[in-house]
C-alpha positions, -999 to 999 in steps of 0.1 A, spaced: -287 23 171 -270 54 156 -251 49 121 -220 55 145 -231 27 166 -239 2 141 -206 10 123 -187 1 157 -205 -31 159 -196 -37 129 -157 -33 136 -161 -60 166 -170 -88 137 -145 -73 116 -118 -75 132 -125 -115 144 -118 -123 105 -111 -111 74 -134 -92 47 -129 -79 13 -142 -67 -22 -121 -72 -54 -129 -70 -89 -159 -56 -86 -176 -78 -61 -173 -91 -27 -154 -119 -19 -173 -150 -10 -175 -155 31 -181 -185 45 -217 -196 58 -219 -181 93 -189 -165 100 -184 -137 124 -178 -117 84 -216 -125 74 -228 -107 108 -207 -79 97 -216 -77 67 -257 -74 76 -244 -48 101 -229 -26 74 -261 -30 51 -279 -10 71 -257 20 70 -256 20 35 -223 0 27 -212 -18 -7 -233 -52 -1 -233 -57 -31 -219 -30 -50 -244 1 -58 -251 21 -87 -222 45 -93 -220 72 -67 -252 62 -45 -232 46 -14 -201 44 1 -183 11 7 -160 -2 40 -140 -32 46 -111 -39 68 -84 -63 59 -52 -76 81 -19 -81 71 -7 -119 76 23 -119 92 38 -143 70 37 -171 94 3 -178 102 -31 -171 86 -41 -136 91 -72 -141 108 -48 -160 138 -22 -131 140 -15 -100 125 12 -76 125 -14 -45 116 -48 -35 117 -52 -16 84 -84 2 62 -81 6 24 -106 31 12 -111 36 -27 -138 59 -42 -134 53 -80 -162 48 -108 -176 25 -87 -175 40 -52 -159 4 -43 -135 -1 -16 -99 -6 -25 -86 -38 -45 -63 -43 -12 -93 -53 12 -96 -84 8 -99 -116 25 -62 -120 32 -34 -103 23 1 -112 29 30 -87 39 63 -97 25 93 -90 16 111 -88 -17 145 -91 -6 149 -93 31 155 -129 45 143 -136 79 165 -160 102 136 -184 120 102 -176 117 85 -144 110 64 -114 89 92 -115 63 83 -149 51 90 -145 8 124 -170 15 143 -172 52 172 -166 58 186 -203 61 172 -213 31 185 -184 12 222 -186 32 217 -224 19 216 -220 -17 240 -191 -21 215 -163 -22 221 -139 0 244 -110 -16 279 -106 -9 306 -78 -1 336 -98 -4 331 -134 20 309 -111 41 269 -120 38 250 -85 36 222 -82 65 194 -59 57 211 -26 76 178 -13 93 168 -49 101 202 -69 105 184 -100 117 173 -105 77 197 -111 52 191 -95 18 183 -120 -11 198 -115 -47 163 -100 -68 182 -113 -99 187 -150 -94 170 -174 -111 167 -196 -81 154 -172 -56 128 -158 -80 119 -193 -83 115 -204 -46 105 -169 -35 74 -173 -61 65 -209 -51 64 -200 -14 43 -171 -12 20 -185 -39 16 -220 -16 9 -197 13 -13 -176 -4 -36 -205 -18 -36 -220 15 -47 -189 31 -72 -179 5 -54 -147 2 -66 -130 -31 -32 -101 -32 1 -94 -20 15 -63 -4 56 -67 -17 79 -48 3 114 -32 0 113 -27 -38 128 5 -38 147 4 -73 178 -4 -60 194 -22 -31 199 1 -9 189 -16 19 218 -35 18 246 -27 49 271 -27 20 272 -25 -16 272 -65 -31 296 -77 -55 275 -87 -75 256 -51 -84 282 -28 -77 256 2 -94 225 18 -90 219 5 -129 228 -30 -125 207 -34 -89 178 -16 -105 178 -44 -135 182 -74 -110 149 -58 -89 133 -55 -124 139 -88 -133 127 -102 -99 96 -82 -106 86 -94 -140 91 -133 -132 70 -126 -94 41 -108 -113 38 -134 -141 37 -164 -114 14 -144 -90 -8 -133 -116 -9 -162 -139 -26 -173 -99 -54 -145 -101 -37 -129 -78 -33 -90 -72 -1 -76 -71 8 -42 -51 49 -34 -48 63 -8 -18 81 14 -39 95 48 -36 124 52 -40 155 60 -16 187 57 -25 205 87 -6 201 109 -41 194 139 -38 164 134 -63 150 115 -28 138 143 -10 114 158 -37 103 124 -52 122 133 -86 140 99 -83 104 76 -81 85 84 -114 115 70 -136 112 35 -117 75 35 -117 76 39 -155 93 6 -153 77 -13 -129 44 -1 -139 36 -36 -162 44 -57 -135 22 -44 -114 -16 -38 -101 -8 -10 -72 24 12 -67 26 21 -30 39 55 -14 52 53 19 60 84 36 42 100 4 28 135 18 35 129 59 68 120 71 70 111 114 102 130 116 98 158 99 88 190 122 55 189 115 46 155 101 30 165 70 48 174 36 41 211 30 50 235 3 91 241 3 127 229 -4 133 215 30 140 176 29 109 174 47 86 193 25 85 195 -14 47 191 -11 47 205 -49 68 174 -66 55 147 -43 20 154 -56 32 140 -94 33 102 -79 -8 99 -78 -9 113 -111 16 94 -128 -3 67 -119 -35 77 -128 -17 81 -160 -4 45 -161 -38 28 -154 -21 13 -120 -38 18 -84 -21 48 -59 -19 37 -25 -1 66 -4 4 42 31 12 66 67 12 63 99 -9 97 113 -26 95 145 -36 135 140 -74 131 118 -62 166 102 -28 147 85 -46 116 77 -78 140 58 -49 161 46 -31 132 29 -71 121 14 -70 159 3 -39 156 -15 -48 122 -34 -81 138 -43 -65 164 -60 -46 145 -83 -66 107 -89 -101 106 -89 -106 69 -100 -74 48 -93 -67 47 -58 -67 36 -20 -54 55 7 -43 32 39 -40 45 74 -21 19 94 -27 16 132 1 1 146 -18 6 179 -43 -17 179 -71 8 175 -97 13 152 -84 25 119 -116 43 104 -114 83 97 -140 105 98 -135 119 69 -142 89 47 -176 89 59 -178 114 33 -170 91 3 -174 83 -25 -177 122 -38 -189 109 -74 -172 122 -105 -144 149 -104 -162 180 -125 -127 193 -136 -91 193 -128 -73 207 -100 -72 249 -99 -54 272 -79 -75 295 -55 -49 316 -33 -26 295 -16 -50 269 -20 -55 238 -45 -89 228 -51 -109 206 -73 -145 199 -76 -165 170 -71 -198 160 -76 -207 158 -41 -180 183 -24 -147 207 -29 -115 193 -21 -88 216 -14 -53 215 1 -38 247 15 2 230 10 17 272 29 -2 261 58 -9 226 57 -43 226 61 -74 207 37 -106 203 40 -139 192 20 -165 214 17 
């Protein structure tokens, strides 16, 4: 069989469980499992088993997102690849055996993905935020109520529940949703945090007490977090880097939705510009930042064009050689491998990134990344 062939082979006893790497090493799989026949698959194509000398191989794994309800390897709300070249050529800290999708703030009514507290228990206890006697709803989701970050009590149970899931699942991290720095979620502005400033300090403090429970429990913690708050700072990214800076030491991985490819802008990907849609320039300063701040980058879209997905692995190059994960969600069903991660790990960066023309570049040991942001094109050479 063809390295192609044995890779897709692979994917069948993938995606029957769960498999991961994190911390340096696989996670342990269970005697016989459907992830030890994948596993001896991918060893023959030269995948992380275990890891190999810096630079030598590159590493896979797939991991699925628990729907919050049941264990991830039962039902799933996504099929997902995270794919990190650092030091190690390892895959990203994110595959691993199970990781949980949840929700900071949003409260589910009945059962479902958004499983941190539901919506009855929150309505309860007096936790859902308030406009007046009216309990807000998440407005883009208005079966969820929104949860107050900043109560002592919903901290609390939020914690206790997704840590008793997580143990039970085996899960090793958490992917935490709707931390945008502010509430604005919200389909009103509560009471309770009638500013920007005083949601931004309830979120903080929501995130400080939820990363010391989670990883006083080993486990690794990776927040959804750009920010939107209708600003006008929004469109270039200007308004993210100030609330990264504080979340930062409650954190393992800051998470860029949207970061370089948008699905309603004209042409999907971020390109060079002052349209709401581009800004290319000052979205590239995310990856960077948190290079600078010793935290994992994980830029998360949605492309089904291979040029926007290689052009958003372009982009990343540019800026982070060593802390990051790049994660293509296929909402689809289908196979979320690349071809352009076959190329990876490309060893050490040699140097910065340069301008060449229209074009950004930067060297690598084993190949030239370059992004061409005029006419949204990339490539490695």
């Amino acid at each position: 069989m063809t390295s192609a062939e044995l890779r897709d082979e692979a994917v069948k006893h993938l995606k029957k469980t769960t498999v991961g790497y994190i911390n340096k090493k696989w996670t342990t799989p269970p005697a016989g499992t459907e992830w030890k026949q994948a596993l001896d698959i991918l060893a023959q194509i030269g995948a992380v088993v275990p890891p190999p000398p810096i630079g030598t191989k590159r590493g896979v794994a797939y991991m699925k997102w628990g729907n919050g309800e049941s264990p991830p390897t039962h039902a799933v709300d996504y099929d997902s690849i995270f794919v990190g070249w650092g030091g190690v050529g390892a895959v990203g800290k994110l595959a691993t055996r199970t990781g949980p999708y949840m929700s900071a703030v949003s409260c589910l009514e009945g059962a479902g993905w958004h499983y941190g507290v539901r919506g009855e228990d929150a309505v309860a206890n007096g936790w859902v935020l308030k406009q007046g006697t009216r309990l807000l709803r998440n407005a883009g989701y208005t079966s969820s109520y929104i949860g107050d970050p900043g109560d002592p009590g919903y901290q609390q149970r939020w914690a206790d529940n997704v840590i008793t899931l997580m143990k039970g699942w085996g899960s090793e991290a958490v992917f935490i949703d709707d931390f945008y720095g502010s509430l604005s979620l919200c389909d009103g502005v509560p009471d309770k945090y009638p500013t920007r400033s005083t949601q931004r300090a309830a979120c903080l403090a929501f995130a400080q007490y939820v990363y010391g429970r989670l990883h006083a429990e080993g486990f690794y913690v990776a927040w959804n977090c750009v920010v939107y708050e209708g600003e006008a700072g929004d469109d270039t990214g200007a308004t993210t880097p100030p609330w990264w800076n504080m979340l930062a030491p409650y954190s393992d991985a800051l998470c860029a939705e949207y970061w370089q490819w948008r699905d309603n802008s004209p042409s999907k990907i971020r390109k060079s510009g002052p349209e709401w849609y581009n800004n290319w320039d000052s979205w590239q300063v995310l990856p960077a930042l948190c290079e600078s701040l010793g935290k994992d980058f994980i830029p998360i879209h949605y492309a089904t064009d291979p040029a926007h997905a290689l052009y958003i692995l372009c982009s990343t190059l540019l800026e982070s050689p060593s802390r990051h994960s790049v994660t293509w969600i296929k909402e689809d069903g289908g196979d979320p491998w690349h071809p352009a991660y076959d190329r990876l790990p490309l060893g050490a960066a040699l140097g910065a990134k340069v301008k060449n023309g229209n074009r950004w570049e930067r060297q690598y040991a084993k190949g030239l990344v370059w992004v061409d942001p005029i006419a949204g094109t990339s490539g490695i050479n």
